[in-house]
CHARMM-style PDB file with segment names, atoms N, HN, CA, C and O in Angstrom:
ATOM      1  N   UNK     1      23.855  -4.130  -1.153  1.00  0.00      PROA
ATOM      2  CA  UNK     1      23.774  -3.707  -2.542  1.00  0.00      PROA
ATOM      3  C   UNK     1      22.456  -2.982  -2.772  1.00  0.00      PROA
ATOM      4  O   UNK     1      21.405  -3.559  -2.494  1.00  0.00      PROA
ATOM      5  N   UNK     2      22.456  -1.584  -3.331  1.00  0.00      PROA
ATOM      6  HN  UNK     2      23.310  -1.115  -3.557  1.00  0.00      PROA
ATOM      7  CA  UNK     2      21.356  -1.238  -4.037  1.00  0.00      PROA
ATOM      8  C   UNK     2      20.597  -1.697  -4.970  1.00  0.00      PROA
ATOM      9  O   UNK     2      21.025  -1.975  -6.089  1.00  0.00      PROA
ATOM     10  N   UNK     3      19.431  -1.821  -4.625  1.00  0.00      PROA
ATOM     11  HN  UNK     3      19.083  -1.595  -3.715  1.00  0.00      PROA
ATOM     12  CA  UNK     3      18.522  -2.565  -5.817  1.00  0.00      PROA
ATOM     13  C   UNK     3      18.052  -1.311  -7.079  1.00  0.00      PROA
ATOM     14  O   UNK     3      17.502  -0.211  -7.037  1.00  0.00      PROA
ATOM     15  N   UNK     4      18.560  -2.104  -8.048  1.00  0.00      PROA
ATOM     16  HN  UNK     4      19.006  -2.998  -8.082  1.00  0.00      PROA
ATOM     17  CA  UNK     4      18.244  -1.045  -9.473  1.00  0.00      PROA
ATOM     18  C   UNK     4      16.784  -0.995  -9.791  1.00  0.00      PROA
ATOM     19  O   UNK     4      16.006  -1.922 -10.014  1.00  0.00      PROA
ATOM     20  N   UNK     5      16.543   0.594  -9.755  1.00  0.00      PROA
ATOM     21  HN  UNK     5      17.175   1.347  -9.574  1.00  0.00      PROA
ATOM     22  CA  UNK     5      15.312   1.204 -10.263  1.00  0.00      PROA
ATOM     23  C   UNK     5      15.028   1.334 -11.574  1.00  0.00      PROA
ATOM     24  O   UNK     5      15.589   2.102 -12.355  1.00  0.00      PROA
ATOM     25  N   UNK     6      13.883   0.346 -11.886  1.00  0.00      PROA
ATOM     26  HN  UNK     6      13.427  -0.278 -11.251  1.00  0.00      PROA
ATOM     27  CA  UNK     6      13.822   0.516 -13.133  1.00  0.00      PROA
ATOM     28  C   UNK     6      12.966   1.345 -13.923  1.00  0.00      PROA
ATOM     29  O   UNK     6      12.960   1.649 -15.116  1.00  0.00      PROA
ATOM     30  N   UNK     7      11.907   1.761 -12.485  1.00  0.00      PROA
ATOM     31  HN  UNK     7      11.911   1.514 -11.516  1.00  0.00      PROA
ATOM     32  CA  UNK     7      10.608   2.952 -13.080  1.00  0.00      PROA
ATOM     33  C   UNK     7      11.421   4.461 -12.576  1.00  0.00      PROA
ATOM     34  O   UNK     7      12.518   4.798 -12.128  1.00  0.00      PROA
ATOM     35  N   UNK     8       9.953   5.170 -13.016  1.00  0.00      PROA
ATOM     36  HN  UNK     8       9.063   4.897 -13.380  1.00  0.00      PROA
ATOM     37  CA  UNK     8       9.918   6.457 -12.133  1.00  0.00      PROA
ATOM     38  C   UNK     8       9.203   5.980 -10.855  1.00  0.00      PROA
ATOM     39  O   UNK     8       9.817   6.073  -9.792  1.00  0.00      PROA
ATOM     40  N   UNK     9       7.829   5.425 -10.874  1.00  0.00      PROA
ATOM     41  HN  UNK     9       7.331   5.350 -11.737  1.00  0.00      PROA
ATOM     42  CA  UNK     9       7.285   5.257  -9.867  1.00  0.00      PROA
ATOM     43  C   UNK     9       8.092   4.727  -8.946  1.00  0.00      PROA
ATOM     44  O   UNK     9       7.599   5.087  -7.877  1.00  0.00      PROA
ATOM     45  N   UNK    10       9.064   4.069  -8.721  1.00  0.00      PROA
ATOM     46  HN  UNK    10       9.465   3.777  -9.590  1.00  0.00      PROA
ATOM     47  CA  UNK    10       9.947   3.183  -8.110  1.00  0.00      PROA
ATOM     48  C   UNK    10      10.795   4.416  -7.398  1.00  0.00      PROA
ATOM     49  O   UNK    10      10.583   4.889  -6.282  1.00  0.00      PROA
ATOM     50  N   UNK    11      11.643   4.742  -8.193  1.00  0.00      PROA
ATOM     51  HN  UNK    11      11.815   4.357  -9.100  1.00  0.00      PROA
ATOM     52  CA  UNK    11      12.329   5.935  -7.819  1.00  0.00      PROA
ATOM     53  C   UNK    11      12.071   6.888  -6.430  1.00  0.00      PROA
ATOM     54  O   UNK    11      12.572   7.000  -5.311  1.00  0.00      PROA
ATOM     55  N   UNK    12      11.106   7.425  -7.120  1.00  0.00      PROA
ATOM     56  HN  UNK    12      10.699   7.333  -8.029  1.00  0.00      PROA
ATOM     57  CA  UNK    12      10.193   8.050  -6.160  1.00  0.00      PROA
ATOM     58  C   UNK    12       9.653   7.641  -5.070  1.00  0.00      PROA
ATOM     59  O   UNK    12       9.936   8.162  -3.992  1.00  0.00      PROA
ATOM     60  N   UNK    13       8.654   6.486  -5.208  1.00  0.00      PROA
ATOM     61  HN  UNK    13       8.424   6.063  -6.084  1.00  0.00      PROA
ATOM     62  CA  UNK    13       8.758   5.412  -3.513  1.00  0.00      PROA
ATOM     63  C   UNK    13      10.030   5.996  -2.773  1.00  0.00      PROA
ATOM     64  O   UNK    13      10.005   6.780  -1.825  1.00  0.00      PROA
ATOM     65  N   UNK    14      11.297   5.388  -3.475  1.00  0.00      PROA
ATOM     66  HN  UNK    14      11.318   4.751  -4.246  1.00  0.00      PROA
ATOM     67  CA  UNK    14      12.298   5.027  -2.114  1.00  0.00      PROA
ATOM     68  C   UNK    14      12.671   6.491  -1.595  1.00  0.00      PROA
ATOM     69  O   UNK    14      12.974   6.739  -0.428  1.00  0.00      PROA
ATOM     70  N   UNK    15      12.585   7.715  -2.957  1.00  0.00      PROA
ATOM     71  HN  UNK    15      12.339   7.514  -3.905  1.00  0.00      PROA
ATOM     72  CA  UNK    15      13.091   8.476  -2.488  1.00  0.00      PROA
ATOM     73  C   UNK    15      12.026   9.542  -1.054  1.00  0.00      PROA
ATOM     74  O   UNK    15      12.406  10.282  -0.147  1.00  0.00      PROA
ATOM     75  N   UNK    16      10.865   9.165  -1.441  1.00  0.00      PROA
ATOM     76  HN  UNK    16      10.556   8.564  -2.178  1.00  0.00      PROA
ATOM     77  CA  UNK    16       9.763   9.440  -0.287  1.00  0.00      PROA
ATOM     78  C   UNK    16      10.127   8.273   0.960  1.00  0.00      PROA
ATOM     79  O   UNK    16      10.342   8.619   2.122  1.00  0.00      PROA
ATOM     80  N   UNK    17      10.144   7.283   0.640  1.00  0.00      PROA
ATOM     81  HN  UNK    17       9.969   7.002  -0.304  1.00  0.00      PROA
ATOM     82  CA  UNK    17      10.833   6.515   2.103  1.00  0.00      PROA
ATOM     83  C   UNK    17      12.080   7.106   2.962  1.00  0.00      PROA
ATOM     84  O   UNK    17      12.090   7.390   4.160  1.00  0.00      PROA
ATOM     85  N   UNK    18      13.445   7.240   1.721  1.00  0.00      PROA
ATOM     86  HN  UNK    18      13.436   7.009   0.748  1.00  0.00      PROA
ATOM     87  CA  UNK    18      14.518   7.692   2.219  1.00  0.00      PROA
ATOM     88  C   UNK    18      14.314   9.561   3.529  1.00  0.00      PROA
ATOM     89  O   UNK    18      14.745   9.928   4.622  1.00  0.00      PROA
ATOM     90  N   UNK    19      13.360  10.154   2.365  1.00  0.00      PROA
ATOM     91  HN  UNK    19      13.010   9.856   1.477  1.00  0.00      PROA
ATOM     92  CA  UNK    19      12.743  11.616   3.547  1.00  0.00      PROA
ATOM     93  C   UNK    19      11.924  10.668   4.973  1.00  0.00      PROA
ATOM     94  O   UNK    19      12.334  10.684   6.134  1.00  0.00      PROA
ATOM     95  N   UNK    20      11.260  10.251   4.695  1.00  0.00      PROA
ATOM     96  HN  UNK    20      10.927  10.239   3.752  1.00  0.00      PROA
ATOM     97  CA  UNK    20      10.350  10.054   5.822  1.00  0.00      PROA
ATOM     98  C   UNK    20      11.116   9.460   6.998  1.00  0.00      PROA
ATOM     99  O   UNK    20      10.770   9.625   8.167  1.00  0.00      PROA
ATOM    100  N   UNK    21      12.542   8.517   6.482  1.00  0.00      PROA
ATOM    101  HN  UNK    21      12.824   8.382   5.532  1.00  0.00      PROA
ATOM    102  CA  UNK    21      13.384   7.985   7.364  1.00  0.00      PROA
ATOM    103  C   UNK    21      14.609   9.230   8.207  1.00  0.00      PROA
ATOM    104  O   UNK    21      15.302   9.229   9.225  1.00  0.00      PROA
ATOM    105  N   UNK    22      14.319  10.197   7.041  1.00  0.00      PROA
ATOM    106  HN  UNK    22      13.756  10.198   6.215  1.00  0.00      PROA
ATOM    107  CA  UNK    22      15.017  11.070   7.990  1.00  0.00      PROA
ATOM    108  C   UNK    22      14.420  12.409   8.818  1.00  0.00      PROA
ATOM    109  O   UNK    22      14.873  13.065   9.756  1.00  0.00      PROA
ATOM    110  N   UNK    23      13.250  12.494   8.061  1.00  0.00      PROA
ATOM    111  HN  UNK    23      12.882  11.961   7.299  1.00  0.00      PROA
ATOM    112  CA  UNK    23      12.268  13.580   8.658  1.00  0.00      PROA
ATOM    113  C   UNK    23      11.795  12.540  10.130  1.00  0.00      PROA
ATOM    114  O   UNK    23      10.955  13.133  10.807  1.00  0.00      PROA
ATOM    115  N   UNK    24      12.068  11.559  10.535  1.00  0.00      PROA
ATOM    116  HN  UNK    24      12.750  11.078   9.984  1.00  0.00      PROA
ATOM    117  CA  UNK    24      11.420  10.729  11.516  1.00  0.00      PROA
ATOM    118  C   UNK    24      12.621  10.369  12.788  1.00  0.00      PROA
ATOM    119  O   UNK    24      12.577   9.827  13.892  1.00  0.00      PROA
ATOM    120  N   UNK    25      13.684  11.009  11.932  1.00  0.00      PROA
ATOM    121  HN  UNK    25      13.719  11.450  11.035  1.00  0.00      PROA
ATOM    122  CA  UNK    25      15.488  10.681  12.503  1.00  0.00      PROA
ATOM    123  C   UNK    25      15.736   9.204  13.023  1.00  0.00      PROA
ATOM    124  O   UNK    25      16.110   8.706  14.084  1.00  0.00      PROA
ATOM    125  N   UNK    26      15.269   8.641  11.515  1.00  0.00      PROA
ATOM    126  HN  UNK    26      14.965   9.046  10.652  1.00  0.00      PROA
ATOM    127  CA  UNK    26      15.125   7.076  11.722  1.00  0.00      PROA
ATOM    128  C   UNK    26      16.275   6.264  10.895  1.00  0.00      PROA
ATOM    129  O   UNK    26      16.402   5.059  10.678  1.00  0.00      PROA
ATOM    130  N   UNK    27      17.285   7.705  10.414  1.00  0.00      PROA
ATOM    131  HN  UNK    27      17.182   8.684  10.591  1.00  0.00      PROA
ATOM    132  CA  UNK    27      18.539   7.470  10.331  1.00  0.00      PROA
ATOM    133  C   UNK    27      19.534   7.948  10.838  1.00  0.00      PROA
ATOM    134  O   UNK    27      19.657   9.121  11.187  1.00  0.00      PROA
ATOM    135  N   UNK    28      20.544   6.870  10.950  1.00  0.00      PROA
ATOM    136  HN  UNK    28      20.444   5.916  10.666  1.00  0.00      PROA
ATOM    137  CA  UNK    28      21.839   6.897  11.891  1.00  0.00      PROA
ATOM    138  C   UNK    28      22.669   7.876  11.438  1.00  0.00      PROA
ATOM    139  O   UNK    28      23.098   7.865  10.285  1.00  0.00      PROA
ATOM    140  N   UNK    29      22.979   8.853  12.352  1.00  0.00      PROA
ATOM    141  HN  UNK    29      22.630   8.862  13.289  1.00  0.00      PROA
ATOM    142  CA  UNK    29      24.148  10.083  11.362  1.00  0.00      PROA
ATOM    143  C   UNK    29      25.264   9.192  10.554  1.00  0.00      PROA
ATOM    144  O   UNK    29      25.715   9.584   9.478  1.00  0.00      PROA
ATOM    145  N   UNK    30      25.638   8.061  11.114  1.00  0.00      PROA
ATOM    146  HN  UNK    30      25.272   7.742  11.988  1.00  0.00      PROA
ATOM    147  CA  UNK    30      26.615   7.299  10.730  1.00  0.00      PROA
ATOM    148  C   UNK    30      26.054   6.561   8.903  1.00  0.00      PROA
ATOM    149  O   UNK    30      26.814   5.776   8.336  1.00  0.00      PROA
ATOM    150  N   UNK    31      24.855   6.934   8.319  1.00  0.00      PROA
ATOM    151  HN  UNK    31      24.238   7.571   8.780  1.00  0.00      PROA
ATOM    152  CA  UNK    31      24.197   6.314   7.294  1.00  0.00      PROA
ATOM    153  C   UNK    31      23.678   7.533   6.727  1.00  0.00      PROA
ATOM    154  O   UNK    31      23.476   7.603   5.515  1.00  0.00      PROA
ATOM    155  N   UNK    32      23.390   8.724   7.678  1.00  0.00      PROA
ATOM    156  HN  UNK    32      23.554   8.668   8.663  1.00  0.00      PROA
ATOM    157  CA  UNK    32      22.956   9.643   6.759  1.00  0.00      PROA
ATOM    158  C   UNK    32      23.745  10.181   5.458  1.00  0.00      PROA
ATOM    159  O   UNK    32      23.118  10.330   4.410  1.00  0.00      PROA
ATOM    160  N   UNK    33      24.818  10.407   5.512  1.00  0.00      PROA
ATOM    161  HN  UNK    33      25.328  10.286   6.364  1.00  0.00      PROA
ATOM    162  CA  UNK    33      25.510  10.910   3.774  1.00  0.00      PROA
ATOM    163  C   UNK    33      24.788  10.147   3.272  1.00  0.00      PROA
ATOM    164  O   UNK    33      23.752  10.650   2.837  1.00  0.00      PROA
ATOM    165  N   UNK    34      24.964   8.565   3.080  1.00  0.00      PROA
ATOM    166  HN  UNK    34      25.806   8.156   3.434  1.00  0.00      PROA
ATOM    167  CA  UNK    34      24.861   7.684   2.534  1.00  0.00      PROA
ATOM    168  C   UNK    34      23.009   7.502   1.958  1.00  0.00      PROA
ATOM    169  O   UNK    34      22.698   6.790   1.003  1.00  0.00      PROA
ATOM    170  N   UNK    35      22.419   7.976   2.443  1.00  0.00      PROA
ATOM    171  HN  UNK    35      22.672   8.554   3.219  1.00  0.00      PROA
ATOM    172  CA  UNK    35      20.853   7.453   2.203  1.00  0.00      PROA
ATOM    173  C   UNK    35      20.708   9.257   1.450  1.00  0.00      PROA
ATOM    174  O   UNK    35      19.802   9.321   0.619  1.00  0.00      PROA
ATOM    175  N   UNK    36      21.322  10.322   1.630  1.00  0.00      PROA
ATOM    176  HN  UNK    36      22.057  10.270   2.305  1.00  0.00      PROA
ATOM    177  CA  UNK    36      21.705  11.529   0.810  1.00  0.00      PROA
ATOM    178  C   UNK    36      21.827  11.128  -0.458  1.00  0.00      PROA
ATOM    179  O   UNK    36      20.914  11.136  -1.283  1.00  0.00      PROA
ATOM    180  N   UNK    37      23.285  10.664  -0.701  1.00  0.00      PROA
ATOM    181  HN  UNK    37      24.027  10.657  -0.031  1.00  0.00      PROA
ATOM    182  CA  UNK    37      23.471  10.516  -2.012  1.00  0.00      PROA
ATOM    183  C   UNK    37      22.753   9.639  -2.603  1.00  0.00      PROA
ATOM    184  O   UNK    37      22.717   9.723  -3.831  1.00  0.00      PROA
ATOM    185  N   UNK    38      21.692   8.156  -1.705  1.00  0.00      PROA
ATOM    186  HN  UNK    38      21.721   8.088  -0.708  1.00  0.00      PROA
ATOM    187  CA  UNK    38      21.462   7.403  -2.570  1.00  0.00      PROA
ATOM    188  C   UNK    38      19.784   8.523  -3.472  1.00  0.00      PROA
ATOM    189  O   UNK    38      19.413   8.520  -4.646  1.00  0.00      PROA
ATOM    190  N   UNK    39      19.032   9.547  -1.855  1.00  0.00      PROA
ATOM    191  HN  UNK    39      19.334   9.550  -0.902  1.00  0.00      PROA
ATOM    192  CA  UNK    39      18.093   9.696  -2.765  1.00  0.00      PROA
ATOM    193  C   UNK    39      18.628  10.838  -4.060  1.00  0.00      PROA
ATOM    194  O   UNK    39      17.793  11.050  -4.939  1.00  0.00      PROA
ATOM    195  N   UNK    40      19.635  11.369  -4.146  1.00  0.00      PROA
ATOM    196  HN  UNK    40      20.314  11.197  -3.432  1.00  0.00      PROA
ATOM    197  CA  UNK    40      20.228  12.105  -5.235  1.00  0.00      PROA
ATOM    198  C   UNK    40      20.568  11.646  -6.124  1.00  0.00      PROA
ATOM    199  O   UNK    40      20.460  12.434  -7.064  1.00  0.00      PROA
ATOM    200  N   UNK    41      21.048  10.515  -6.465  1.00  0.00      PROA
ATOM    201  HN  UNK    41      21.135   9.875  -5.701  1.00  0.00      PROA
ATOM    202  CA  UNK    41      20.674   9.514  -7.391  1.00  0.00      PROA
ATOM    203  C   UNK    41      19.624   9.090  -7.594  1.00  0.00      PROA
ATOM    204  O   UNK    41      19.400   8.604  -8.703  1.00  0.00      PROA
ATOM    205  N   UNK    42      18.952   9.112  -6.934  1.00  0.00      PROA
ATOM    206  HN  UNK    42      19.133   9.506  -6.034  1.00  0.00      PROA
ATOM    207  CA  UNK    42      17.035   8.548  -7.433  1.00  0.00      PROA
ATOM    208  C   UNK    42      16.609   9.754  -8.492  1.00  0.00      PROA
ATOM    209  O   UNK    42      16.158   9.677  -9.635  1.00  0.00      PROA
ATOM    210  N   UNK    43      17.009  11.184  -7.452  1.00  0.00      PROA
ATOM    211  HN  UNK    43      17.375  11.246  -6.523  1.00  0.00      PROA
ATOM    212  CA  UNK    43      16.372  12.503  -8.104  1.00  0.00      PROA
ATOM    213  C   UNK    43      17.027  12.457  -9.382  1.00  0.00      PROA
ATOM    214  O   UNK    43      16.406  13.173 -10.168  1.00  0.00      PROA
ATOM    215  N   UNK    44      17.754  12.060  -9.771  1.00  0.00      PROA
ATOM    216  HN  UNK    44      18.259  11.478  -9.133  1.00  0.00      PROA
ATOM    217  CA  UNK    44      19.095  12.038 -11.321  1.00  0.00      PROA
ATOM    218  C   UNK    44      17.733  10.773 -11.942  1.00  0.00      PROA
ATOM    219  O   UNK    44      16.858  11.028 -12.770  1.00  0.00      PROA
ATOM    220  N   UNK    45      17.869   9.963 -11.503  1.00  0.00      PROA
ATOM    221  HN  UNK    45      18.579   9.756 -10.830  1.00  0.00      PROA
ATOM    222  CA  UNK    45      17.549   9.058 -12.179  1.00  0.00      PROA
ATOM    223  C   UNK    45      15.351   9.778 -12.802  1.00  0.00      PROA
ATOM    224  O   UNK    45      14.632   9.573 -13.779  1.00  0.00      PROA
ATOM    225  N   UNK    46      15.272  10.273 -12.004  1.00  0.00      PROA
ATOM    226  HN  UNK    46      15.856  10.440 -11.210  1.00  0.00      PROA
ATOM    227  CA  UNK    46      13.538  10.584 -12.115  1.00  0.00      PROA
ATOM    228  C   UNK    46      13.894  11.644 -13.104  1.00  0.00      PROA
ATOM    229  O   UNK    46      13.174  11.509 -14.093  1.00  0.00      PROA
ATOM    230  N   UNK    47      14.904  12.868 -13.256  1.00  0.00      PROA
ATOM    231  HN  UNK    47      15.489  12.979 -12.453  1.00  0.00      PROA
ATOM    232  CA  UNK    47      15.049  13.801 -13.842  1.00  0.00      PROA
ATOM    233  C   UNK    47      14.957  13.451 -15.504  1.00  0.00      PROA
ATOM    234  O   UNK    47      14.400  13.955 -16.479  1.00  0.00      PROA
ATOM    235  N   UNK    48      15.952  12.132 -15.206  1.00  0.00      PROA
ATOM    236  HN  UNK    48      16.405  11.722 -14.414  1.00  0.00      PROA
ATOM    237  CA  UNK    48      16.474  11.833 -16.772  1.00  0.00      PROA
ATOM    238  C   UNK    48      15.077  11.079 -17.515  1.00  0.00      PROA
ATOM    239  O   UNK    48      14.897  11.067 -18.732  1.00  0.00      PROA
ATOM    240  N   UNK    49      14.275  10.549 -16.640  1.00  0.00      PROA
ATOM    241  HN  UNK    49      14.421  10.559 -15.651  1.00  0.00      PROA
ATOM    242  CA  UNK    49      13.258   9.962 -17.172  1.00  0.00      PROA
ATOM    243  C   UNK    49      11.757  11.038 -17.387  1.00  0.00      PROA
ATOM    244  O   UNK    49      10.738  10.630 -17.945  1.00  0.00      PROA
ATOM    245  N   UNK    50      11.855  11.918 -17.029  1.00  0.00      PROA
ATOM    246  HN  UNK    50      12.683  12.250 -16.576  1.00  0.00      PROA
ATOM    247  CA  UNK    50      11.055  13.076 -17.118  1.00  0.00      PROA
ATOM    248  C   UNK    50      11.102  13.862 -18.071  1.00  0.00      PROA
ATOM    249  O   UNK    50      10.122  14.459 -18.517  1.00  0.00      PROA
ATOM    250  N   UNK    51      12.996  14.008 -18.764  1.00  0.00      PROA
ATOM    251  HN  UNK    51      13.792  13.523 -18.402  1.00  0.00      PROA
ATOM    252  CA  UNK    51      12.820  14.561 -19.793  1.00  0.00      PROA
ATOM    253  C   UNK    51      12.863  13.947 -20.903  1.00  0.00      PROA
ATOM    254  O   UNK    51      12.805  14.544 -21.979  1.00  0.00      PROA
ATOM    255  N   UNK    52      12.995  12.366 -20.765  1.00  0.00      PROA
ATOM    256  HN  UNK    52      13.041  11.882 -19.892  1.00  0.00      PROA
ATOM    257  CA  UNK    52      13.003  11.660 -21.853  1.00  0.00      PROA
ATOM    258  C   UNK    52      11.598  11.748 -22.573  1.00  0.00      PROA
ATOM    259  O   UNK    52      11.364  12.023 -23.750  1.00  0.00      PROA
ATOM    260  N   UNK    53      10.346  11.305 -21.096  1.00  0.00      PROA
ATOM    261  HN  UNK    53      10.535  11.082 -20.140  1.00  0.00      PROA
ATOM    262  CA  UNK    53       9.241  11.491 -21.526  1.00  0.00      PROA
ATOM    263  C   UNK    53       8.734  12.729 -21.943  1.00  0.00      PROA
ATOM    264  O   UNK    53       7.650  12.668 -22.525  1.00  0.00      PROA
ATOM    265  N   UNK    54       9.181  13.715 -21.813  1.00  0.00      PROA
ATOM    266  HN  UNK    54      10.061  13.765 -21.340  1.00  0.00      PROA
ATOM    267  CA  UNK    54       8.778  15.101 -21.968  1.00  0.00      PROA
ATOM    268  C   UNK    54       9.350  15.036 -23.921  1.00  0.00      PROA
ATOM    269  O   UNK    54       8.548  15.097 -24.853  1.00  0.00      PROA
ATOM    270  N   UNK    55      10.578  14.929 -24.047  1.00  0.00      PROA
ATOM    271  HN  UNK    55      11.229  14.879 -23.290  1.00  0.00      PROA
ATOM    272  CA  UNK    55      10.936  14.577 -25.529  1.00  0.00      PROA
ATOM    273  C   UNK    55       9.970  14.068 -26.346  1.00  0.00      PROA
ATOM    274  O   UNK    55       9.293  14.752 -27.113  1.00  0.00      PROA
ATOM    275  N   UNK    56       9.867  12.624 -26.172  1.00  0.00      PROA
ATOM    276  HN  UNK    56      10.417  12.068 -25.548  1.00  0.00      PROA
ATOM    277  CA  UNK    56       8.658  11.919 -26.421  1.00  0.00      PROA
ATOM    278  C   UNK    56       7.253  12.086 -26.887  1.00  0.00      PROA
ATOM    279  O   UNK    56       6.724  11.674 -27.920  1.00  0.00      PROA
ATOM    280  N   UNK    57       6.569  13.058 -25.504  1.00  0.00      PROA
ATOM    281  HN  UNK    57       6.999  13.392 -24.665  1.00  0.00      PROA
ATOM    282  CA  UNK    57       5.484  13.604 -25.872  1.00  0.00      PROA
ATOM    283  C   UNK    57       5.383  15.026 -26.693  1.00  0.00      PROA
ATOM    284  O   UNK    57       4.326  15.571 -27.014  1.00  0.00      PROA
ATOM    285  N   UNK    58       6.767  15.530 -26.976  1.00  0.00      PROA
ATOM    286  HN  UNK    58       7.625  15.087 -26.716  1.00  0.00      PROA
ATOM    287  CA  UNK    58       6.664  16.492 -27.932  1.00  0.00      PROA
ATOM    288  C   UNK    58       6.914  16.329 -29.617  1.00  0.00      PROA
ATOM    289  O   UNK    58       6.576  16.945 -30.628  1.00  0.00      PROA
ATOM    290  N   UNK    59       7.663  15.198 -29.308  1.00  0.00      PROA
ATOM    291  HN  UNK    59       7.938  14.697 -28.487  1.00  0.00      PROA
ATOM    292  CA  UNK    59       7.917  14.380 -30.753  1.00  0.00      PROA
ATOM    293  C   UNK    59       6.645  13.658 -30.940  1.00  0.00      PROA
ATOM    294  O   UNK    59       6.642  13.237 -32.097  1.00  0.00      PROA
ATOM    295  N   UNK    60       5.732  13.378 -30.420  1.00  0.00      PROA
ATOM    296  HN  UNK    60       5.735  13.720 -29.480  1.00  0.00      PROA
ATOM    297  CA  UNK    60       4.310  12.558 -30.728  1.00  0.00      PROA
ATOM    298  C   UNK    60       3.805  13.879 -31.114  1.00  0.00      PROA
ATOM    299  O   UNK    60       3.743  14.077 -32.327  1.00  0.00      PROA
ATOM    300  N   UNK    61       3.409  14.877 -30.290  1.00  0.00      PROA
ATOM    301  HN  UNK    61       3.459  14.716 -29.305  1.00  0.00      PROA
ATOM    302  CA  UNK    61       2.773  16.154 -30.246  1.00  0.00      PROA
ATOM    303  C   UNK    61       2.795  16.780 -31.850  1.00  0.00      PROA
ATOM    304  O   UNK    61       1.837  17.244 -32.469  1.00  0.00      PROA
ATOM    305  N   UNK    62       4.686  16.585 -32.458  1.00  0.00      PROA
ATOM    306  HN  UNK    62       5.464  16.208 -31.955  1.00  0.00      PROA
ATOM    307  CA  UNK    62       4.557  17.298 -33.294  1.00  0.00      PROA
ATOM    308  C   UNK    62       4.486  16.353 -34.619  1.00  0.00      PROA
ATOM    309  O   UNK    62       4.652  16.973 -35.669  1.00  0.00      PROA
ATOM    310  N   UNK    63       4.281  15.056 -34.730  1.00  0.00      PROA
ATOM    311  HN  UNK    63       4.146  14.552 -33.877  1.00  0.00      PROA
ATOM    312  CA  UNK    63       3.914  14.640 -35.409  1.00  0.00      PROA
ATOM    313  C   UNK    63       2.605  14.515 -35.738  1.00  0.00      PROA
ATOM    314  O   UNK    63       2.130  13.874 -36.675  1.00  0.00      PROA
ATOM    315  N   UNK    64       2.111  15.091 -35.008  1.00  0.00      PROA
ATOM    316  HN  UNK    64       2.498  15.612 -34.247  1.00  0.00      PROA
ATOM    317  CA  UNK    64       0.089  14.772 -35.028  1.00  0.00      PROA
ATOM    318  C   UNK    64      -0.104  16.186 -36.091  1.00  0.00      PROA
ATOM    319  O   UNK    64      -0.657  16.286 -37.187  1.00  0.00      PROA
ATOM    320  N   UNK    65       0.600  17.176 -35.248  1.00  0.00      PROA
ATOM    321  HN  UNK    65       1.049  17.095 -34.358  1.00  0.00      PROA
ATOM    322  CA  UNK    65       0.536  18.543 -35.799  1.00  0.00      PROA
ATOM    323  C   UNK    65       0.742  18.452 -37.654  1.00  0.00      PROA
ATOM    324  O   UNK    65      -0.059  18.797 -38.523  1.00  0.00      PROA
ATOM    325  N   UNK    66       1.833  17.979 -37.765  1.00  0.00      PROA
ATOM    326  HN  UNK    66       2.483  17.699 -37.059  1.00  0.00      PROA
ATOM    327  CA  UNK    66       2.483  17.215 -39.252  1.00  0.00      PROA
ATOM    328  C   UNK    66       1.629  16.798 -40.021  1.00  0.00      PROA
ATOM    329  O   UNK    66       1.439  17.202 -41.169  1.00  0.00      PROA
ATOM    330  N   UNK    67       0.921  15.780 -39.334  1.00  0.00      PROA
ATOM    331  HN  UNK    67       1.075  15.452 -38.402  1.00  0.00      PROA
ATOM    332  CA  UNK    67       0.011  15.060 -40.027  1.00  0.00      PROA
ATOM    333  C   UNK    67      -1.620  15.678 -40.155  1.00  0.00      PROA
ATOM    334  O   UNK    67      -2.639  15.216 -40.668  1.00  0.00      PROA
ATOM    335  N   UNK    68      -1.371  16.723 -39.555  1.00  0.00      PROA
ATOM    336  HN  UNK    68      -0.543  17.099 -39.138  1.00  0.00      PROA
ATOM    337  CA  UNK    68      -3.176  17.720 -39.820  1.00  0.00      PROA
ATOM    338  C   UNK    68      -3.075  18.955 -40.997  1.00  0.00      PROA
ATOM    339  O   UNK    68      -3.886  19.615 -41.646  1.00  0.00      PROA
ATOM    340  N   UNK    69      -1.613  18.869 -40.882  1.00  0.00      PROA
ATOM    341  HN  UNK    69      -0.954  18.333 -40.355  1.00  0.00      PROA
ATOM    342  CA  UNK    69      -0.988  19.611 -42.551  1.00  0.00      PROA
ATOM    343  C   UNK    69      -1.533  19.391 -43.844  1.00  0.00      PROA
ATOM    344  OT1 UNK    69      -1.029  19.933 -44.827  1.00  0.00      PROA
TER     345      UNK     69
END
């Protein structure tokens, strides 16, 4: 079972582990799809949290702006 990522920082770890395991061919062709799709799901998962925070800091951004009105 995959263990659920609950950061970005997290994400990112495995998905730098998952390269290094294959830049090192320290995976089995028989596992490679499989460690593929899992870091493509990591990259989904870092994406969605990048633009959440990106939202975030523009909705803070433009409330500061608001408030110097």
């Amino acid at each position: 079972m995959t263990k659920k990522i609950t950061t970005y920082k997290e994400a990112v770890g495995e998905i730098e582990l998952i390269l290094k395991e294959i830049e090192n061919e320290e995976t089995d062709v028989d596992h490679l799809a499989e460690k593929v799709k899992r870091a493509y799901s990591l990259l989904k998962i870092c994406r969605e949290k990048l633009y959440k925070t990106e939202e975030e800091v523009e909705n803070i951004m433009k409330e500061i702006r608001d408030e110097g009105e």
